[in-house]
Each structure stands twice: as structure tokens, then as C-alpha cells.
N, C-alpha and C positions, 0 to 999 in steps of 0.2 A: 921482531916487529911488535910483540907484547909483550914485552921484559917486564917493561915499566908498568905492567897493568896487575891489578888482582885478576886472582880467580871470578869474583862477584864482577866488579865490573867487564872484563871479556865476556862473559855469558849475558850480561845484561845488553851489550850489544848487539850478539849475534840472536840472543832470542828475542829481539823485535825486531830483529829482521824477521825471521821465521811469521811472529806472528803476524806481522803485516802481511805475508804471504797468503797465511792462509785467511785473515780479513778479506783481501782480496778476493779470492778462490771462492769465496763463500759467498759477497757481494755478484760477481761475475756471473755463477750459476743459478743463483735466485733463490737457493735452498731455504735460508733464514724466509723469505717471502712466502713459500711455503708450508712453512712450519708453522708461521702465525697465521695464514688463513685457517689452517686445520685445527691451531687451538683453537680457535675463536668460534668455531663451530660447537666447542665441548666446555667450553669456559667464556664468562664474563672477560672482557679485555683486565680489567680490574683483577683478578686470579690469577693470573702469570703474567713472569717475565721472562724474559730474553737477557741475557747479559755477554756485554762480549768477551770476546778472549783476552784476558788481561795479565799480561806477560809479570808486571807488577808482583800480582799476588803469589804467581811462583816462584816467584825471585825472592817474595820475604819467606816460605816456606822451606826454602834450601840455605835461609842466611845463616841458618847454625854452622851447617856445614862448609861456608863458602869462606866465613867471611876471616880474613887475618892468612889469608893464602895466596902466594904472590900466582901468578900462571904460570910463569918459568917452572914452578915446584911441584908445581900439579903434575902426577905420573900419566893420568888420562882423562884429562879435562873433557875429552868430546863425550866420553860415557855419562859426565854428569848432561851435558849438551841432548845426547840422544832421551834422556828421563826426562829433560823440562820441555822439550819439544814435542813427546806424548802427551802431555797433561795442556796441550795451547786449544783447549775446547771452550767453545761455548756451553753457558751453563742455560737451562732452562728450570723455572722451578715454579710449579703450580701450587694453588693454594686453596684447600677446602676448609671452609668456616664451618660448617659443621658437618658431622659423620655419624650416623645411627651403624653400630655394627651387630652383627647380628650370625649365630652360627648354628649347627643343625640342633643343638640340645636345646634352642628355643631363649638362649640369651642374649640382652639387647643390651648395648651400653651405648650411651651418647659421647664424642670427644667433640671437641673444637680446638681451630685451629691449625689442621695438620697442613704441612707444605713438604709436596715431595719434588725431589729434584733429579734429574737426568742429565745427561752431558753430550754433547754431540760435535765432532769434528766439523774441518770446512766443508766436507762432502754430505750431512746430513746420518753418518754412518754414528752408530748410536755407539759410548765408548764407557769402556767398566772403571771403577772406583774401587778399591780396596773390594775383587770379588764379584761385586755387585752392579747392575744397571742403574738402580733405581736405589735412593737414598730417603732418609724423612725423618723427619723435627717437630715437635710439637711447640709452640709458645703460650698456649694455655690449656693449665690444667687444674682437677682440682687437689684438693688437701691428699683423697685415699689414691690418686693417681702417683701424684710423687714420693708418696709414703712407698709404694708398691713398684716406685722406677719404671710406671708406666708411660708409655708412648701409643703405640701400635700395639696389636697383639703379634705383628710378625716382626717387631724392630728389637731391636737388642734393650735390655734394663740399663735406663739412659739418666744422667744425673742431670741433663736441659745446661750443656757448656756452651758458651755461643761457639756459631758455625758447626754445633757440631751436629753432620748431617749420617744417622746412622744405616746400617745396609738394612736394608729390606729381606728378608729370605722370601723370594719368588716360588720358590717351591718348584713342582713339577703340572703343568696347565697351559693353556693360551697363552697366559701373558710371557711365560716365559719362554716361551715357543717365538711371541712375534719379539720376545728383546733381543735374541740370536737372531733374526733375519733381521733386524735392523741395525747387528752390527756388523751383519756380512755385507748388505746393502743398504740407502737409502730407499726407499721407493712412498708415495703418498698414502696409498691405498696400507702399506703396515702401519704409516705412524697416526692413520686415523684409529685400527683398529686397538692401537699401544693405547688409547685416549679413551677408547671405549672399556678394554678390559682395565684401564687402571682405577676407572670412577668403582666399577663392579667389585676389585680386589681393596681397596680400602673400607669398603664396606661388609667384608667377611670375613669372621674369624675360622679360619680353618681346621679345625678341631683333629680332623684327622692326618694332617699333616704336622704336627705337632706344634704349634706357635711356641715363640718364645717364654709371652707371657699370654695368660688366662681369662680373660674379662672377667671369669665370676667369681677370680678370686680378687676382683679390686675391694680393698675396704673390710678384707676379712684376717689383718693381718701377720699376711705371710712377707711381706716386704722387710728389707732388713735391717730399716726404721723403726719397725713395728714391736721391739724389744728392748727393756731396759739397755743393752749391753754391757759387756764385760765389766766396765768401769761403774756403771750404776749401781748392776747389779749384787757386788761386796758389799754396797750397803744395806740391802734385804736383810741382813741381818740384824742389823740396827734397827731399820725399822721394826721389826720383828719385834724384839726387843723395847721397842720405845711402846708397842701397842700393848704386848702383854703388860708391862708397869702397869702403865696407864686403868688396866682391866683393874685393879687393885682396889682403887677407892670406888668399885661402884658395887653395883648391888645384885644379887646372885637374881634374881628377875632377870636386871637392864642387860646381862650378861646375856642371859641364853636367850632373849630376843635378837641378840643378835647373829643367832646361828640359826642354821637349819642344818639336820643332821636326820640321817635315814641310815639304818642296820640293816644286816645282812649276810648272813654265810660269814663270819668272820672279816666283814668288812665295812670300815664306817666312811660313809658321803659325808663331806660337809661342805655345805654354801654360807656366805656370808648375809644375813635379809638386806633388807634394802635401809633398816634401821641401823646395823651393823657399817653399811656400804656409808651411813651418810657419817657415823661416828668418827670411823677411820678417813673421811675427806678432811673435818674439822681437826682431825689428831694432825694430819700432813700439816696442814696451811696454819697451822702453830708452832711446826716444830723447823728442825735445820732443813727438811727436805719440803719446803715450800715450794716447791720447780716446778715448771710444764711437764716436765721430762717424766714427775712422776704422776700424771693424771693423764684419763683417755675421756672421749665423748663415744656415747651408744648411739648406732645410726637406727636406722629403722628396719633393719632385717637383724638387729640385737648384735651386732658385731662391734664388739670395742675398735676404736680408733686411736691416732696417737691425737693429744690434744694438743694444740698448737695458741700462743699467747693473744693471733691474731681474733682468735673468737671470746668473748666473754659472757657475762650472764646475763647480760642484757640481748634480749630477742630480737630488738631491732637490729643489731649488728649482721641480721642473717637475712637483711633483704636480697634477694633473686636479682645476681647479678655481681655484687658487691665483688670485688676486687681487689687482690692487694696485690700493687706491685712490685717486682724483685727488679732491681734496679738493671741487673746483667743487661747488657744491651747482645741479642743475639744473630743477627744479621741485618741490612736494609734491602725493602720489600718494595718494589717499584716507590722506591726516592723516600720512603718512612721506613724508618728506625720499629724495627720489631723487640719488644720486649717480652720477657717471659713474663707472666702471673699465673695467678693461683688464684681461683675462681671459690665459693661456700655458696651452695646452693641451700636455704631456708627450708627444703622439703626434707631434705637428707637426713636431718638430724631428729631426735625423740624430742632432744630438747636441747639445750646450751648447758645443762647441767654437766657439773663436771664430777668422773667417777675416778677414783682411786687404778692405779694403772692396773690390769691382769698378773702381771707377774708378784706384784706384792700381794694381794690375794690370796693368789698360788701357793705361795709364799706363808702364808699363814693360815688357810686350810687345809695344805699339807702339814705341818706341824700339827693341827689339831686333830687331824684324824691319826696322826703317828702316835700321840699321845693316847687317844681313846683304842686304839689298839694295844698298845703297852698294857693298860688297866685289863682289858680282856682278855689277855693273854695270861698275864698275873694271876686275875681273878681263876680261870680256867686251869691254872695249872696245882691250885694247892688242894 
């Protein structure tokens, strides 16, 4: 009877039948009818959707696997049958424009944007994703967030792929207490309290349950952005090399103005002054390593950043709000097209001025202190 057919088209068949089934089921029972009254209690109609079950999009997520396979050849085609038939849920997925989080060490950080999303069979019974209940995506972040693969502090380090909606770790609480009875049961009275502990849990970093990522480390960093890399990094020596030269033709003053240097127990500090910091900008943006890649911006708690093309020295470019959009198109949001950005907020920064990256630095006040140890060392030993 289906000689003549692929593997993809027989399951394209029988999985709308199924899902018409459970369309039904779900119309019939009023569940869906329910489920919107009770968002609308905790959200703007404008903040969630409802999406139906759309046989479609699981059909393109198994086409790797489906497609160039007759169905006669298929050893057990119902088993692929039984996989797309769990996944024929309805999707729901709310949306908070903005989020102050905050956790017991007294840290606040603001995000926008985040949309968390849920899944739910025809009966209302709440259904797991890779693990998880509950899923979430940001589409706008700023500069030290992506640098840092921040989303969430409980979401996994997320590079913003569309669709891509990552697990949430629920931890051990409430909320994870009513996502188990709402996938044993439907019942109204859990998925109002799902609504109330989920506004609460986006709002907390839980410090003692270890998140993912850290809010107070956004901007300080640790992201793994936040380093020349390997390939940058071999030419540290170059640069190296191109700065001492350069030290040559000037004048034993201009020189140690541009150090600061403190002794000690056999050990020398050295920082670069801010005279030093501005020589070595002018030495980059003349030489072959004119790149973004090798400058950072200072925020305001003193923490280098990576510095990105989209800012320049001009102050106005840092008006409250500004924008730049990354073209990725990353889901659509009740009938609009959600795009990722990346948000520059004008307080953030000390200034637009651009510093020489940390690792070059590094890079050359370790040398210097290697060397002023050598001479001490020499000096102390004859």
C-alpha cells in the first residue's frame, strides 16, 4: 500500500492525522480557552502567544533523517511515527520586556527582552524539551552581555541562534514542584500558580544554587570574547617588539612617564600611566594591528571591555537606547518578526575613549618587570 511512497511523505500523512486529532481534543475540552484566561490574568494579551501544533515544523526537523528513504526500506518506520507524535504540542511562549534581577549578595542587573516558552499537549498536561519544562531566549542584549554569552543567569552560555530556545535549570523550589504536577495533570489552579512563581523566578538570581552564569560577572571579562585568542595572541610579540623600537627615538623623561613602577621584597610592579596607555593607542592605529580586536573601552566600575567598531569617539553615538541591529531573524512574536540587537547604554561607559587591549599591556609589563628583575638579580649577585 506505500511501496510507492517515501519515508517523509507516509509520516507526513499519518502525522496530520494525529495532529488533527489532538487539535481536536484540545478544542473539545476547552483547555487552550483556559490557559488564555489565566495568562491574561499575569500578562498583557500583547506578551504571549499560543501557537498551534504544527505537524509542519516537525516534519522539517526529522527531514535530515527522512528524506531519500523509500518506506518499503525503512526497518521501523512507526518508531520514527511514535518520536513526532510526542513532540505534536502546542507551544506557549511569554514575553518580559524588562527584568531587574536581583540576588542575595545585593546584585541587580537589568535585561530586556527575555521570552520564556513552555509546551503543552491536547489535555493541557505540561511536556519536557531536551530535560526541561521551561525554555528562554533573549533578543536584546547589550555589548558586556554577549561578550559574556549572557542570557539568564540560569540559562545555559548562549551565542542568540534563532529558535534557539535554551533549558532553563529550575533547580530545586516551587516552580519546579508545580512543572511536575502539571505534567502529571492539567488542573487551573497549578498553571495559575506556574504564572505566578515564573514572573518571581526570572527575577532571581540564585546564587546558592549555582546558576550558570553570574550577573556580577557581566562586563568583567570573563567571557571568552573577552581575550585576544590564540590566533591574536602570537602576535603579542610583535607588538612587543614594535613598541620597544619605537621607545628608541625618545627621550629617557617621555620614557618613564610612561610607567609606574613600585619595589619590593625582590619584586617589581609595573603599570602603564595613562600617558604611556595613550602612546601605545597612537603606536596600534599606525601600525599593521589597527583592529578592533586590539582595543577595549573602560566601563565604570574600571573594567576593560572588548571594544566593538559599532562605538566611536564621537559621544553622541552613545545616546540611551541606540541600537544596532544583527540582522538574524530569530523567531516570530505574535505575527512580528523578532530580531536580535544589541543595545550601548551612554551611562556605561567612562568615556568612548578607546584603550589598548589588557593582554597587550600584560604583555609588556610583564616584560618590564622581567627585565627590572634580571638587573636586580645581577646587580645582587656580584
Amino acid at each position: 500500500m506505500y511501496e510507492d511512497l517515501t519515508l517523509g511523505q507516509w509520516l507526513e500523512t499519518e502525522l496530520h492525522k494525529f495532529a488533527k486529532e489532538k487539535r481536536k481534543a484540545a478544542a473539545d475540552n476547552g483547555m487552550l480557552v483556559e490557559i488564555r484566561t489565566i495568562l491574561e490574568k499575569h500578562f498583557s494579551t500583547d506578551q504571549f502567544q499560543i501557537y498551534n501544533i504544527d505537524e509542519r515544523k516537525i516534519l522539517r526537523q526529522y527531514a535530515s533523517q527522512i528524506q531519500n528513504i523509500m518506506f518499503q526500506d525503512c526497518q521501523n518506520p512507526y518508531e520514527y511515527l511514535h518520536d513526532m507524535i510526542a513532540e505534536l504540542c502546542f507551544e506557549i511562549i511569554i514575553h518580559f520586556p524588562e527584568v531587574e534581577i536581583s540576588n542575595t549578595a545585593g546584585d541587580i542587573h537589568q535585561i530586556k527582552d527575555l521570552f520564556v516558552k513552555l509546551y503543552v499537549n491536547q489535555l493541557g498536561e505540561l511536556q519536557q524539551r531536551n530535560g526541561s519544562y521551561l525554555h528562554g531566549i533573549r533578543s536584546t542584549v547589550t555589548q558586556e552581555e554577549k561578550e559574556y554569552k549572557y542570557a539568564h543567569s540560569h540559562l545555559p552560555s548562549t551565542d542568540y541562534n534563532p529558535n534557539n530556545f535554551d533549558c532553563f535549570c529550575l533547580g530545586r523550589g516551587p516552580l519546579d514542584e508545580i512543572t511536575h504536577d502539571l505534567f502529571t495533570k492539567f488542573n487551573p489552579h497549578s498553571f495559575n500558580f506556574l504564572c505566578l512563581y515564573l514572573k518571581d523566578y526570572v527575577r532571581w538570581e540564585s546564587t546558592e544554587g549555582t546558576p550558570y552564569r553570574y550577573i556580577c560577572d557581566i562586563g568583567k571579562g570573563t567571557g571568552q570574547n573577552n581575550t585576544l585568542g590564540n590566533v591574536m595572541a602570537i602576535m603579542l610579540d610583535e607588538i612587543l617588539d614594535i613598541f620597544l623600537g619605537s621607545l628608541k627615538g625618545l627621550s629617557r623623561e617621555t620614557v618613564m612617564d610612561m610607567f609606574k613602577v613600585t619595589a619590593g621584597n625582590g619584586e617589581f610592579n609595573v603599570s602603564i600611566s595613562d600617558s604611556g596607555l595613550d602612546y601605545l593607542t597612537s603606536l596600534l592605529k599606525s601600525s599593521p594591528y589597527n583592529s578592533d580586536a586590539y582595543f577595549s573601552l573602560l566601563d565604570r566600575n574600571n573594567n576593560y571591555v572588548r571594544f566593538s567598531s559599532s562605538f566611536s569617539n564621537d559621544d553622541s553615538c552613545h545616546s540611551a537606547g541606540e541600537q544596532q541591529s544583527i540582522l538574524e531573524e530569530l523567531f516570530t512574536f505574535n505575527n512580528k518578526t523578532v530580531k536580535f540587537k544589541i543595545t550601548y547604554n551612554e551611562t556605561k561607559y567612562n568615556s568612548a575613549r578607546q584603550y589598548p587591549h589588557p593582554d597587550i599591556t600584560r604583555k609588556i609589563t610583564d616584560y618590564i618587570s622581567g627585565k627590572l628583575l634580571e638587573k636586580y638579580l645581577l646587580r645582587n649577585s656580584i
